[in-house]
MARGU-120905 format. One record per residue (C-alpha): x, y, z; residue number from 1. Coordinates in steps of 0.2 Angstrom, whole numbers, plus 5000, padded with zeros to 4 digits. Layout:
! MARGU-120905
ATOM     u     v     w  pos
ATOM     X     Y     Z  NUM
...
! end
This chain:
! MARGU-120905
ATOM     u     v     w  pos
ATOM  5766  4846  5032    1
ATOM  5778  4839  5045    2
ATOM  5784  4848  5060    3
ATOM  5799  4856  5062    4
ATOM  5814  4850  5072    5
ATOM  5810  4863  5088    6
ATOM  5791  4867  5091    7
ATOM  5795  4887  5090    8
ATOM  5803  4884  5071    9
ATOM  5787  4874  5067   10
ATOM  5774  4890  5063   11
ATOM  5790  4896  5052   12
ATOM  5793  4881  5044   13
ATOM  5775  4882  5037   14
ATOM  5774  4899  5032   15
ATOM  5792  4896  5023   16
ATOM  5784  4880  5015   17
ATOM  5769  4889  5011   18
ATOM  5777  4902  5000   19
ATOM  5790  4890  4994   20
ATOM  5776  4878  4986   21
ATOM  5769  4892  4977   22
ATOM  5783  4899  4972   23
ATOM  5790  4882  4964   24
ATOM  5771  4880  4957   25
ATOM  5774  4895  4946   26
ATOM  5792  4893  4943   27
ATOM  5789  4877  4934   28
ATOM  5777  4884  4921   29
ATOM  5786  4880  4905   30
ATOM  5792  4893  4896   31
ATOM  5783  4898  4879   32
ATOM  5791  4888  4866   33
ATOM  5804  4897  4853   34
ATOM  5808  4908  4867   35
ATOM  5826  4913  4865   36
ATOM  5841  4909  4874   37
ATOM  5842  4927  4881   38
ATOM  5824  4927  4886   39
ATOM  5826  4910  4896   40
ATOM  5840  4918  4906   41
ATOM  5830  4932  4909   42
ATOM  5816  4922  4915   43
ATOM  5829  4913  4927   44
ATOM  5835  4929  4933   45
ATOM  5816  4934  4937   46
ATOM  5811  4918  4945   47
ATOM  5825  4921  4958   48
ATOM  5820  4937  4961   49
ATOM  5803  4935  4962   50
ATOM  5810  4920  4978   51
ATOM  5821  4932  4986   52
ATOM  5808  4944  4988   53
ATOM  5792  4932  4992   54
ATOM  5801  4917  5000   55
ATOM  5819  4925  5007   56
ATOM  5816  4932  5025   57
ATOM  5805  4919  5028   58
ATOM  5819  4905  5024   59
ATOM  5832  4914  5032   60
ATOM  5821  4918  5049   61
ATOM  5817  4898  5048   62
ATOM  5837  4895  5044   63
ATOM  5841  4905  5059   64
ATOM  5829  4894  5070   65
ATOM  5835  4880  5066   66
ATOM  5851  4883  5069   67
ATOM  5846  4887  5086   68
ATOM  5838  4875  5089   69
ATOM  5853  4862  5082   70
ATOM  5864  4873  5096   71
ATOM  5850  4871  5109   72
ATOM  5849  4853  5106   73
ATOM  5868  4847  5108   74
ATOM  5870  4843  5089   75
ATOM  5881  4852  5083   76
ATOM  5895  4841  5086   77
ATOM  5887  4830  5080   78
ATOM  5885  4837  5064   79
ATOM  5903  4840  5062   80
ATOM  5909  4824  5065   81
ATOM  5895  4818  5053   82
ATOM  5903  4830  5040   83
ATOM  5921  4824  5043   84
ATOM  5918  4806  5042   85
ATOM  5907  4811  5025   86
ATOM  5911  4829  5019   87
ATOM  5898  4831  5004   88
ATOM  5912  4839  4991   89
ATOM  5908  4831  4977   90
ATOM  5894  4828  4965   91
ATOM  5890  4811  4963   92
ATOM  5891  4806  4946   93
ATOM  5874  4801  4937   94
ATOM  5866  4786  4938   95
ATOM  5874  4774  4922   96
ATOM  5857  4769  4917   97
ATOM  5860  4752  4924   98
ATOM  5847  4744  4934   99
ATOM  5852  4739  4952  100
ATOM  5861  4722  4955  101
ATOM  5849  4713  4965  102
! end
């Protein structure tokens, strides 16, 4: 796995990645077929649970790093300006189907 953008956020960005990986492993086991509706949300609703509480400090210890480290580094104005000259507020729309013009 790659390093992180600060040395110090690298041995959290692991151990988030880490429990990530295994979490997503497990999240995408299909669900038994014929399972109803209700049962589906409910196995949503577990799924994000079960992240919060495996996966959820670590991301927001590693979040907090980051962040630092972005201060630390000078790029924060960087990053605004980035998202002034291309705020991310809407979705783009799906891909037509059409294969790219060459």
């Amino acid at each position: 796995m790659a390093h992180s953008l600060s040395p110090e956020c690298t041995p959290l960005k692991l151990a988030y990645d880490s429990c990530f990986n295994a979490w997503f492993e497990g999240y995408l086991q299909p669900a038994p077929r014929g399972l109803p509706s209700e049962e589906r949300l409910k196995r949503i609703e577990q799924k994000r649970k079960e992240y919060d509480e495996r996966c959820g400090k670590l991301w927001e210890n590693y979040r907090a790093c980051l962040q630092k480290a972005v201060k630390d580094s000078g790029l924060t104005d960087m990053l605004k300006e980035a998202r002034l000259e291309n705020p991310l507020t809407d979705i783009p729309p799906p891909d037509s189907g059409k294969s790219p013009s060459k």
